[in-house]
N, C-alpha and C positions, 0 to 999 in steps of 0.2 A: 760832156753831159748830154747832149743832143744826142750822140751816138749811141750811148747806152739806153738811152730810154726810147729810142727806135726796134732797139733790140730785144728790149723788154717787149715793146707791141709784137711785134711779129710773133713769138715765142707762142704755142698752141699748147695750150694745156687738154693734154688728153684725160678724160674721167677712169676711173679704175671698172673695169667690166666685174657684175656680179657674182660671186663665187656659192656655187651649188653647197647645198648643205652634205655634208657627207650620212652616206646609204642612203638618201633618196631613190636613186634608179635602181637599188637591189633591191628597195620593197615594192615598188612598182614593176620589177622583173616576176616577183612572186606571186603578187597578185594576178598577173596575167598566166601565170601555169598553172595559178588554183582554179581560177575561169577554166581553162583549157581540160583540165583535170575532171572538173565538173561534167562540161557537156562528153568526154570519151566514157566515163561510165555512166552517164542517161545513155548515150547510145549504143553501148557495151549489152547494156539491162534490153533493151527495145530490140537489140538484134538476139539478143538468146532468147526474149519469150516468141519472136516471131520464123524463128529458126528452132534454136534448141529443143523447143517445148512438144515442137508437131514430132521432131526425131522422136525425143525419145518417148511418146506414144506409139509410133510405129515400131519405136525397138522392142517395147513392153509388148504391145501386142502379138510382134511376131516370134518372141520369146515364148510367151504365154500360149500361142497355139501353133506351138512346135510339134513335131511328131514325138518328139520326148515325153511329152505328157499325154501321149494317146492312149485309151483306157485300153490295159492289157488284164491281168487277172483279177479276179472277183472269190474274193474268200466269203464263204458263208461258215454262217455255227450257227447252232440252236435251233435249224429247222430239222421236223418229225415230219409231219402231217403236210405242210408245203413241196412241191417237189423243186429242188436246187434248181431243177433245170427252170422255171419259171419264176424263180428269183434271178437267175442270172438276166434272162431274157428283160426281167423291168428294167433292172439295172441298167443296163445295156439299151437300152429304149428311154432311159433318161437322160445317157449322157449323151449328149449331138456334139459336141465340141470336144475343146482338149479339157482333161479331169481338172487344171489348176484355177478354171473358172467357170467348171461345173456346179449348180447350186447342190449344196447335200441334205437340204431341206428339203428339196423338190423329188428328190430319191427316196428319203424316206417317208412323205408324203403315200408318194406312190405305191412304194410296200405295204403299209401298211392298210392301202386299199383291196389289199388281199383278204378272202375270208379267211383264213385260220391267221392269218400274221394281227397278231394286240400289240404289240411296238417293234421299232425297229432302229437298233441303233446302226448309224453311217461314219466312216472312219476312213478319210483321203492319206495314202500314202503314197507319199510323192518318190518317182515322178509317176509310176501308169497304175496304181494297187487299188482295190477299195476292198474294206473289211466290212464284212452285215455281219449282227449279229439280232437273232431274230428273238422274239418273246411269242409263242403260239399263245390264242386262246386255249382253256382250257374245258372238254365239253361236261358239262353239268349233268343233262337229263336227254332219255330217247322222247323225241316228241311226235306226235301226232298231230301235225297242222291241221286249223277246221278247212275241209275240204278238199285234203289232200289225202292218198291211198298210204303214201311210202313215209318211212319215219327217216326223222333228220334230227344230228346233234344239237345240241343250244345253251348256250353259255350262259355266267351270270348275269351277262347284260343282255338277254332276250336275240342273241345274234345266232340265224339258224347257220349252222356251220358245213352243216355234209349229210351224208347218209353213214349206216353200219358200215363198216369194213370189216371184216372178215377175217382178215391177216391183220392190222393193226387194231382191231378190239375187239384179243383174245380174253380179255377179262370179264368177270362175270356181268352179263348183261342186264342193266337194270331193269325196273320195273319199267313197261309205257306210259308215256303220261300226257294224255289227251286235253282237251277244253283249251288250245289256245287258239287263237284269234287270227288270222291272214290278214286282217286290216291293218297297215303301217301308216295309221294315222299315227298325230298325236296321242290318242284317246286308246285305240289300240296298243300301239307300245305302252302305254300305263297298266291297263289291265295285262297284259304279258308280265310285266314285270312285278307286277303283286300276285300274280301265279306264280311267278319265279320265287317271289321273300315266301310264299303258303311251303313248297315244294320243301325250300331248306329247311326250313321249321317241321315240316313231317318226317322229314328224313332222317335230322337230327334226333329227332324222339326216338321214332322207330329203331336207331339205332347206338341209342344213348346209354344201351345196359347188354345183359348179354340175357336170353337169344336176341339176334338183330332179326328184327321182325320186317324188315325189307325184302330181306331173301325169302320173303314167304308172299310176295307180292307180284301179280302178273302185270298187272296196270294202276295208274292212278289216274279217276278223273277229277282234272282241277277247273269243272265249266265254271262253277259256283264254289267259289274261294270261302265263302261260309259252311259251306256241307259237303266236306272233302268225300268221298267214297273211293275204297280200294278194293281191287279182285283180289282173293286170295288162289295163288297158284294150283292147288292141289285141289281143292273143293269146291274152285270157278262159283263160290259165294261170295255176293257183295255186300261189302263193310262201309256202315256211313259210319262215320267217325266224327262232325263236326266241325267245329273250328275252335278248338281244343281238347287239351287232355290227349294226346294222340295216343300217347304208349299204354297210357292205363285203357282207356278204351278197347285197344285192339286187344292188348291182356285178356279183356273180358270177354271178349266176341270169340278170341282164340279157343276160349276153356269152354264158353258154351257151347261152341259147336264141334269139339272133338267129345264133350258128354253126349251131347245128343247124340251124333254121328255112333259112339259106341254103344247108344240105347243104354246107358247108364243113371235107372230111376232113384237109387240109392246118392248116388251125385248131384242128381239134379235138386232132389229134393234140400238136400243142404245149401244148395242154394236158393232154399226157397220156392222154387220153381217146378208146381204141381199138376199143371195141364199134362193128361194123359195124351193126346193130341196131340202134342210134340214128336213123341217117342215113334208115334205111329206113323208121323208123315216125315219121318226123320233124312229121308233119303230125295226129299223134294225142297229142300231149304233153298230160296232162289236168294236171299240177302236177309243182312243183321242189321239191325241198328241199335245202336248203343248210348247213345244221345245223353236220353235220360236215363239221371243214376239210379231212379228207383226201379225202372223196369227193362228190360230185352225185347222188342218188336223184331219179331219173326216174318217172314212173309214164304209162302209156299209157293209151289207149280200145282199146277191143278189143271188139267185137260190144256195145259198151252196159258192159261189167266193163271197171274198172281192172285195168292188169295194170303190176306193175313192176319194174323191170330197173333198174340201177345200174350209173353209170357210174364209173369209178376212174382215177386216176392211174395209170399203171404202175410207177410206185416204190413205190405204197402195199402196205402190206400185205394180202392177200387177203382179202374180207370173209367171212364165218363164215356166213351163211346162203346156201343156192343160190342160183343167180339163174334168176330167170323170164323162157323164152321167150317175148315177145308173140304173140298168134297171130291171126293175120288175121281179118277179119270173116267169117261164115258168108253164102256168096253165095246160100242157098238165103233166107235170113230176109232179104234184100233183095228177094225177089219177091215 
């Protein structure tokens, strides 16, 4: 019994060692590659914006001003009055670089700071082309600038454009038309261009029926846009005309003064119009006015002085200022 229970004491009882829960270490493998995973793409990302990014600027760049896109031919259309060769040259003076990052705003900018060019459409075709396509002004009236000898075109927006050409306006030449203004104020551009709305408006009339009574006109002064007056070609008399009525007025002044002119007392008379005086100084008529509808103001030549006499209806009422004898030329100052 002793022996056995000495053999019980010595006997060492060993503990049972821990046992790992199974897939512990595989999730803890995982996590350690999602970490790992994490920071290769932050530094994946940080090395392409600080590498990648600059390339491919340099690549765009040196793509973009390759000789491929170096400006080669320039199409124009719709230029008359412009010569191609100075549209080419803007052109060409606009673009410094290669055409794919030329601005085409800046080109037709440019163009259209030409005096005959009113718009100017721009059109890149890639890689070396550009198309224009041009819209001229178109000239309105021959003008007589105040203070200037030589006549120049001018459009409907008061833009003086050029002088006559010879070879390109072979078409019938308008009348002149004086009283505009050189001042490029504010205040002058305005009155230019209420010259300009009087001009259309006269024009229109004058030639709103048939005969066109334009082609019978050598100038018009428009100084005073209320009291238009116009030369007639042929008879180098001056017609006040107003600031209305255009066509009926010059109707009247036309008829009056090819009656007179024919010394025709039988005509005149039906028109009322019974001063002997007329007929006699027929060939000294210096201008008409027609204004007013009940009468025809007459003015003559006379030694070099206007002298004027008025002609009346005989129904009309009597006009309130005398009337002036014309008086013949001094035969002495003709020697």
């Amino acid at each position: 019994m002793a022996l056995a229970r000495e053999k019980t004491i010595e006997q060492l009882v060993t503990p049972r060692q821990r046992q790992a829960k199974p897939g512990a270490s595989s999730r803890f493998g995982k996590e350690r590659l999602t970490i790992y995973w994490v920071w290769l793409q932050f530094w994946a990302k940080v090395g392409f914006v600080v590498l990648g990014v600059p390339l491919a600027l340099w690549g765009t760049y040196s793509f973009a001003n390759s000789k491929v896109f170096a400006l080669g031919p320039v199409e124009i259309a719709g230029s008359d009055r412009v010569p191609v060769r100075e549209i080419e040259r803007t052109v060409r003076q606009s673009v410094t670089g290669s055409l794919l990052t030329t601005s085409l705003v800046e080109i037709k900018n440019n163009l259209e700071m030409l005096t005959w060019v009113k718009t100017a459409q721009v059109t890149r075709v890639l890689p070396d082309t550009v198309r224009i396509r041009i819209e001229e002004r178109k000239p309105l009236l021959l003008a007589q600038i105040e203070g200037k000898d030589d006549f120049a075109w001018m459009d409907e927006d008061g833009t003086v454009l050029g002088g006559y050409d010879v070879v390109k306006d072979q078409q019938h030449l308008p009348p002149i038309t004086v009283g505009f203004t050189a001042d490029r104020s504010e205040k002058g551009r305005a009155e230019n261009r209420d010259r300009i709305d009087t001009y259309k408006k006269l024009m229109w009339a004058l030639d709103s029926g048939s005969p066109k009574y334009s082609e019978r006109l050598e100038s018009i002064d428009l100084t005073h846009p209320e009291d238009v007056t116009v030369h007639l070609s042929q008879s180098k008399v001056m017609v006040h005309l107003g600031s209305e009525e255009y066509r009926g007025r010059i109707v009247r002044a036309v008829e009056v003064l090819d009656i007179v002119q024919r010394r025709d007392a039988a005509a005149l008379e039906k028109l009322h119009i019974t001063d002997p005086r007329i007929l006699q100084f027929a060939d000294r008529i210096s201008s008409v006015s027609v204004i007013n509808p009940v009468q025809v103001s007459l003015e003559f030549r006379s030694g070099g002085e206007p002298v004027a006499t008025t002609a009346k209806p005989s129904d009309a009422k009597p006009a309130a200022k005398k009337a002036i004898t014309p008086r013949p030329p001094d035969k002495k100052k003709k020697r």
